[in-house]
C-alpha positions, 0 to 999 in steps of 0.5 A: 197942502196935499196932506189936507186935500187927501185928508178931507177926500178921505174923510168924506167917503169914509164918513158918508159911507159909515153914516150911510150905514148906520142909517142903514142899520138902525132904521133899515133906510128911507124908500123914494116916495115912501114916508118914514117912520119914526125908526128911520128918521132915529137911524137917519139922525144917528147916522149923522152923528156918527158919520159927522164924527167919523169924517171929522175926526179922520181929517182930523188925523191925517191933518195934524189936528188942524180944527178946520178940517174937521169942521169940513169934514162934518160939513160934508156929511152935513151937505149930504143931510141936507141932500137927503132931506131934498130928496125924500118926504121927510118931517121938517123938524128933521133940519135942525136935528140934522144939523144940530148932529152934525154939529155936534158930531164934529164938535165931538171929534175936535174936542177929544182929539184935541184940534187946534185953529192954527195950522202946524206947519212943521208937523210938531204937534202935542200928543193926544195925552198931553195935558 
């Protein structure tokens, strides 16, 4: 229980703080009051993506591969999407793009990380290259 409690913890601020990023990086990021441009809000659907992947994907790790923490970790960075659409003037066919690469970030990460729905109690999981 605690694996998975430190294992979302984790994952959020490790995801938010790479999404942040890469927002950063590729669109140079949003100023309070200002209009974003077309550059921003590609850096900001990117960082989504990525940050999404990144969260579930390292709840995923840490958690034996457990579906549902990855699930929560690319719904957080989801939630601070949504924060960030909340706060700033941006476009609203902005929602579902961020929705949907959060969405998909986090699908991306169960997937190649093979997680399971049902929870592995005694710790005995498939390698990652196991078949």
């Amino acid at each position: 229980m605690l694996r998975n409690l430190f294992a979302i913890i984790l994952a959020t601020i490790i995801g938010l703080a790479v999404a942040r990023l890469v927002e950063g990086v590729i669109g140079g990021g949003v100023a309070p009051g200002e209009t974003a441009d077309a550059k921003a809000l590609i850096g900001l659907s990117i960082g989504y993506f990525v940050g999404a992947f990144v969260a579930a994907g390292l709840a995923l790790l840490i958690g034996r591969r457990w579906a549902p923490l990855g699930w929560l970790g690319a719904g957080t960075v989801l939630f601070a999407a949504v924060i960030t659409l909340l706060t700033f003037k941006l476009p609203l066919f902005l929602w579902p793009v961020s929705a949907a690469a959060c969405g998909a970030g986090g699908w991306l990460a169960i997937r190649l990380l093979k997680g399971a729905m049902q929870f592995s109690a005694s710790g005995k999981t498939e390698s990652l290259f196991d078949d």
